[in-house]
C-alpha positions as MATLAB code, in Angstrom:
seq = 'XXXXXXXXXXXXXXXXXXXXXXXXXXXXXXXXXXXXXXXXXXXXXXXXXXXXXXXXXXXXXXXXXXXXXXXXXXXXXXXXXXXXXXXXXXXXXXXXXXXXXXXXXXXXXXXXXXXXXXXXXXXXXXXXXXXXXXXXXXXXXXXXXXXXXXXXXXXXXXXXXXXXXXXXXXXX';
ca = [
     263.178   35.444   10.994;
     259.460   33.912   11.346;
     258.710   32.822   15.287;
     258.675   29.293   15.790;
     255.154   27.422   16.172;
     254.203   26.304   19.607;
     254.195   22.693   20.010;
     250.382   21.233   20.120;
     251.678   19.311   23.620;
     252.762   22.902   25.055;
     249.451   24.397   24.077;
     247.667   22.125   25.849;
     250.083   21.957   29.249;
     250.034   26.015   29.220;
     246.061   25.473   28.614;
     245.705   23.541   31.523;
     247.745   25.482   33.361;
     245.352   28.416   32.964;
     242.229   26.595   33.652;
     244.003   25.584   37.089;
     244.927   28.957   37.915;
     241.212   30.107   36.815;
     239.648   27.619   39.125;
     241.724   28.201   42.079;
     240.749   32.022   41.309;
     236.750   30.725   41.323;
     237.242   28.961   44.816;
     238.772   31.989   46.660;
     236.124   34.327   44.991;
     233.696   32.283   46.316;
     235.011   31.903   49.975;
     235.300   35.311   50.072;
     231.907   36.087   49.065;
     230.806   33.349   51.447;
     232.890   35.409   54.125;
     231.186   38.886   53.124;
     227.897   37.105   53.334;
     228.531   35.944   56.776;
     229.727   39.351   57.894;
     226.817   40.942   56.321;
     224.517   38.649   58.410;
     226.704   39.108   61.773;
     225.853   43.161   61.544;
     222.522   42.925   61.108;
     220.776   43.813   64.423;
     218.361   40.102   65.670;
     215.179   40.688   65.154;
     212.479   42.107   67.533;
     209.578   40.208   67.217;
     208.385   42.172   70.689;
     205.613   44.537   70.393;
     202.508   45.385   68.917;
     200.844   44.213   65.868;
     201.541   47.518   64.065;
     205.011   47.794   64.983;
     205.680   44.638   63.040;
     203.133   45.571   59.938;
     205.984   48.597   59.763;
     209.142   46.146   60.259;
     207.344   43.924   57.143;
     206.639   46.845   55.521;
     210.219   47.612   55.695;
     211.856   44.344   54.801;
     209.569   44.291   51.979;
     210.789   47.233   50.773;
     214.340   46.270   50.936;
     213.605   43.155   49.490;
     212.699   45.046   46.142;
     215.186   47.474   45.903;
     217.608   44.090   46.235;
     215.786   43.057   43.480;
     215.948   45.202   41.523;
     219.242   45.780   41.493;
     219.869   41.743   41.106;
     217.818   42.090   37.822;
     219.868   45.388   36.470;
     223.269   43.539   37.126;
     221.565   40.497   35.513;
     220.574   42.630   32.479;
     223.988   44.085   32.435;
     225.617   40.492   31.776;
     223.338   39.624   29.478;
     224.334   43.599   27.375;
     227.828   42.139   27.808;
     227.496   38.413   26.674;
     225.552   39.814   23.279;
     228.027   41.819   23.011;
     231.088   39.600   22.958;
     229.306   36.867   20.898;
     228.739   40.267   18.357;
     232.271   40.716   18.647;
     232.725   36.538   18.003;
     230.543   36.718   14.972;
     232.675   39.795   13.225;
     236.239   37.926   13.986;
     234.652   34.999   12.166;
     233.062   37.264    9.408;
     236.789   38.868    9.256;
     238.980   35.710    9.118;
     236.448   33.882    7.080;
     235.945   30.289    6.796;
     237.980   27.806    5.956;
     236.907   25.737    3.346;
     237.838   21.370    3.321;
     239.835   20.427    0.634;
     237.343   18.655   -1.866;
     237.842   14.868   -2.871;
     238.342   14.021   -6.270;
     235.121   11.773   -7.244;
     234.788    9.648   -9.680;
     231.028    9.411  -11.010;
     229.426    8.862  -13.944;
     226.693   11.514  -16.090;
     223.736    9.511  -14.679;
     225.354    9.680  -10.826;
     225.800   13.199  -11.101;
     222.343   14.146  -12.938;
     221.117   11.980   -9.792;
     222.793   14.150   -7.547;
     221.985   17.766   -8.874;
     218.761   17.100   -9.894;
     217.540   14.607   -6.830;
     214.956   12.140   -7.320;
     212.904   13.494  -10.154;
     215.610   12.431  -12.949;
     214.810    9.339  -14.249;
     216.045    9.420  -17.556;
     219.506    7.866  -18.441;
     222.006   10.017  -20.460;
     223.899    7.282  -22.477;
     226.795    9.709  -23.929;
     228.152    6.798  -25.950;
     225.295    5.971  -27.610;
     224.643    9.589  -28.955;
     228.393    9.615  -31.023;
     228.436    9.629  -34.319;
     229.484    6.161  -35.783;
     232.506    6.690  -38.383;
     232.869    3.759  -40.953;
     236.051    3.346  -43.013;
     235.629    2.747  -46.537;
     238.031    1.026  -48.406;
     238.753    2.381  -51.738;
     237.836    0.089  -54.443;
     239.187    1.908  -57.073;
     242.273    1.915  -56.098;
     243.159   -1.444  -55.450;
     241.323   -3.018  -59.328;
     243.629   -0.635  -60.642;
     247.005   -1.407  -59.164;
     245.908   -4.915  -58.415;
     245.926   -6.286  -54.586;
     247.973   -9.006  -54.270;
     247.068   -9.524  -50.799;
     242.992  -10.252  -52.628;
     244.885  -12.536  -55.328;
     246.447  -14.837  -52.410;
     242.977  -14.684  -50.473;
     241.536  -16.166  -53.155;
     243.900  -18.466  -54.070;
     244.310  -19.808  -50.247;
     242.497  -23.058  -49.897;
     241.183  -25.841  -52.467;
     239.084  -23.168  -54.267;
     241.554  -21.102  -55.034;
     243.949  -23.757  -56.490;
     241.266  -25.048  -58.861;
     240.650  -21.716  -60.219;
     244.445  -21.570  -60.939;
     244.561  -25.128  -63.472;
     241.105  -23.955  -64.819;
     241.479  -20.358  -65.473;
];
């Protein structure tokens, strides 16, 4: 049997359910890192600022120094998030590429052979295609013959509808 479809109202309660968990996992990451800061700071012996000028040109020196290693390895972890974000938007791009795209369902439109000349060929159409007007025009033809010889009775009573017709009839 197929597995039933989650409800769009669950999706969204089990969605916000994770983003709650995910920011109460953010704010104890960051107290703790707060913490480890603060612990870092309490072993570090106070500074010495005693002494001769050369004995603090070496302390500089020093900080300096570890100053740039930090640095540096601040811009390689930096680098390495940036390796991983191209990475996953890569990934993104191919599940995309994979699934493909849906495509709308298109409208049924209504438009005429000017409209859609208009449309494909943009503002340089100017000309008006009058379908219509291009048809051949078929006339009927009544057969003459046909009717002198078996004689229309339907041209006699014409003919003899009206005064004209009666006057023929006593003169004729």
């Amino acid at each position: 049997m197929s597995e039933k479809k989650m409800t769009s109202s669950r999706r969204h309660h089990l969605k916000s359910l994770v983003l709650q968990i995910a920011f109460e996992l953010i704010e104890v990451e960051k107290k703790e890192a707060e913490q480890e800061k603060n612990n870092f700071m309490a072993e570090l012996p106070a500074l010495d600022l005693s002494g001769d000028q050369a004995t603090l040109m070496e302390m500089l020196k020093k900080l300096a120094h570890t100053i740039d290693k930090v640095d540096e390895d601040r811009y390689d972890a930096e680098a390495k998030v940036k390796k991983a974000d191209k990475e996953i938007e890569d990934l993104k791009m191919k599940v995309v590429e994979i699934q493909g795209m849906k495509k709308p369902a298109l409208k049924k439109v209504r438009m005429s052979a000017d409209a859609m000349l208009q449309a494909l060929l943009g503002t340089k159409h100017k000309a008006s295609m009058d379908f219509r007007a291009n048809l051949k025009e078929v006339k009927k033809e009544v057969k003459e013959e046909a009717a002198d010889a078996v004689g229309d009775w339907r041209k006699n009573v014409d003919e003899q509808a009206g005064m004209d017709g009666r006057m023929k009839k006593f003169q004729g």
